[in-house]
VOGU-3710 file (C-alpha; in Angstrom, 3 decimals, decimal comma):
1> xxxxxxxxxx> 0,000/0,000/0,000  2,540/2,737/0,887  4,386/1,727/-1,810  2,722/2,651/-4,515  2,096/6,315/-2,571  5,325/7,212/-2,100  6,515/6,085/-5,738  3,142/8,323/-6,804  4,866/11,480/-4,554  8,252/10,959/-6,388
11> xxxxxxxxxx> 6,418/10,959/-9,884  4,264/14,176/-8,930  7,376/15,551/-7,295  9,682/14,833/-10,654  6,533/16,091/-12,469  6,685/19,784/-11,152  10,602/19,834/-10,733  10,199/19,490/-14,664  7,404/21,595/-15,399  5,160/19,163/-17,260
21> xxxxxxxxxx> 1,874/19,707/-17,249  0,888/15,820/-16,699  2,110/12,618/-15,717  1,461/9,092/-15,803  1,303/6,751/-12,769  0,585/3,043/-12,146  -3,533/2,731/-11,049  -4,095/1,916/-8,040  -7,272/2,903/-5,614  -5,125/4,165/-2,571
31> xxxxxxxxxx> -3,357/6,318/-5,154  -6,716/7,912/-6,595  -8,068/8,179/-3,085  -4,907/10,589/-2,123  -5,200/12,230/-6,286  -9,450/12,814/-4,597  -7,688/14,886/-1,831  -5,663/17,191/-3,653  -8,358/18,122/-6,290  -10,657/18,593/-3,698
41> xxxxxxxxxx> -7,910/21,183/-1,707  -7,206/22,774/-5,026  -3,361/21,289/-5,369  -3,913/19,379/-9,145  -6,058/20,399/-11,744  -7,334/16,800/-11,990  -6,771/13,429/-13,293  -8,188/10,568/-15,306  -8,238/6,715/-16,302  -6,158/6,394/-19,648
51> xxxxxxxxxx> -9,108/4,498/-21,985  -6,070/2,317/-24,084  -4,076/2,035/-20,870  -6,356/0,354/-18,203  -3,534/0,209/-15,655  -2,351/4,231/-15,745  -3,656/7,151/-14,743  -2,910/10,729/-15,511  -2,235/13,657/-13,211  -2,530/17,228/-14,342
61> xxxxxxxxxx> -0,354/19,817/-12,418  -1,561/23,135/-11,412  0,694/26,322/-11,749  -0,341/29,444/-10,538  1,598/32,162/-12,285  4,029/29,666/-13,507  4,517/28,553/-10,269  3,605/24,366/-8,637  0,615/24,922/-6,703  2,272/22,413/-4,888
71> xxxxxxxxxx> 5,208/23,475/-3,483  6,586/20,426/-0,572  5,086/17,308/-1,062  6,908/15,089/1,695  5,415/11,567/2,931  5,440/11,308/6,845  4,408/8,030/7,803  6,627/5,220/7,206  6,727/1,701/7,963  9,711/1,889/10,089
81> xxxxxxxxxx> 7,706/4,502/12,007  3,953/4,747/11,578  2,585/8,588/12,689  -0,644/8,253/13,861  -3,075/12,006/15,191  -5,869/11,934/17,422  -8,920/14,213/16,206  -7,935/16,335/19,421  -4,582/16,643/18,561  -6,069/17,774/14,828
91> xxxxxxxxxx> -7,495/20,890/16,395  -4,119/22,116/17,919  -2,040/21,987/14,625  -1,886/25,240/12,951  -2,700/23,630/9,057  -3,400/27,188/7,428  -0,658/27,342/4,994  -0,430/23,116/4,611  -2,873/20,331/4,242  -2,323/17,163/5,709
101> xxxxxxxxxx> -3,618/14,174/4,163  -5,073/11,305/6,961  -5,938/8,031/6,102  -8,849/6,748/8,490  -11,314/3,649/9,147  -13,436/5,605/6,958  -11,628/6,680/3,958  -8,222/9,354/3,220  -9,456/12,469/3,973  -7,705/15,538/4,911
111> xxxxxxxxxx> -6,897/17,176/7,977  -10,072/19,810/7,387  -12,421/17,063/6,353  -10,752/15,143/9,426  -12,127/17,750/11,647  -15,684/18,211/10,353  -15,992/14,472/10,415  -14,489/14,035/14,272  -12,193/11,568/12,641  -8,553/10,862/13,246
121> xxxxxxxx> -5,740/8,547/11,554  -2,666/8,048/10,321  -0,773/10,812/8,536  -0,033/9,848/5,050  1,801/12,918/3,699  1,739/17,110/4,000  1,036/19,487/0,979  2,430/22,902/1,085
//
């Protein structure tokens, strides 16, 4: 499972460093749960199924004035060291100028959909 979303961060990440306005990435459902999250926050202009390619998916970037809407993209659970938040713990962090991504026993949401839902879970990655 984590696999496939930290080699998904590296392709994004490669993706901006680059400038390109799209790339391609392996489908998997974890993958277009987290891609969910960041269209929803506003971080990718979107993505789709390829039709010929049943196994890929493609991410579009977002720039504003030329610039990555997403600027750090950095995974912070690991297996070596799982990072789990409490939904009063959630509250305390100051999020404003990141977003948090938090898989739960309900879905990935992120830290502001955490909140409305009174959910908590473990930390998947931070957008800035």
């Amino acid at each position: 499972m984590q696999h496939s979303i930290w080699k998904m961060y590296s392709t994004i990440r490669n993706g901006l460093l680059t400038r390109k306005k799209s790339v391609l990435q392996p489908h998997k459902a974890i993958c277009i749960d987290v891609l969910k999250v960041m269209y929803k926050e506003g971080y990718i202009n979107g993505f789709r199924k390829l039709s010929g390619q049943s196994d890929k998916i493609e991410i579009f970037f977002k720039y504003n004035n030329g610039n990555p809407a997403i600027t750090k993209l950095s995974a912070l659970s690991k297996p070596s060291c799982r990072l789990y938040v409490r939904v009063e713990s959630l509250w305390k962090l100051n999020t404003s100028l990141q977003t948090l991504i938090i898989s739960t026993p309900r879905g990935i949401f992120s830290d502001k959909e955490c909140r409305k839902l009174h959910l908590g879970g473990e930390i998947l990655c931070v957008l800035q």
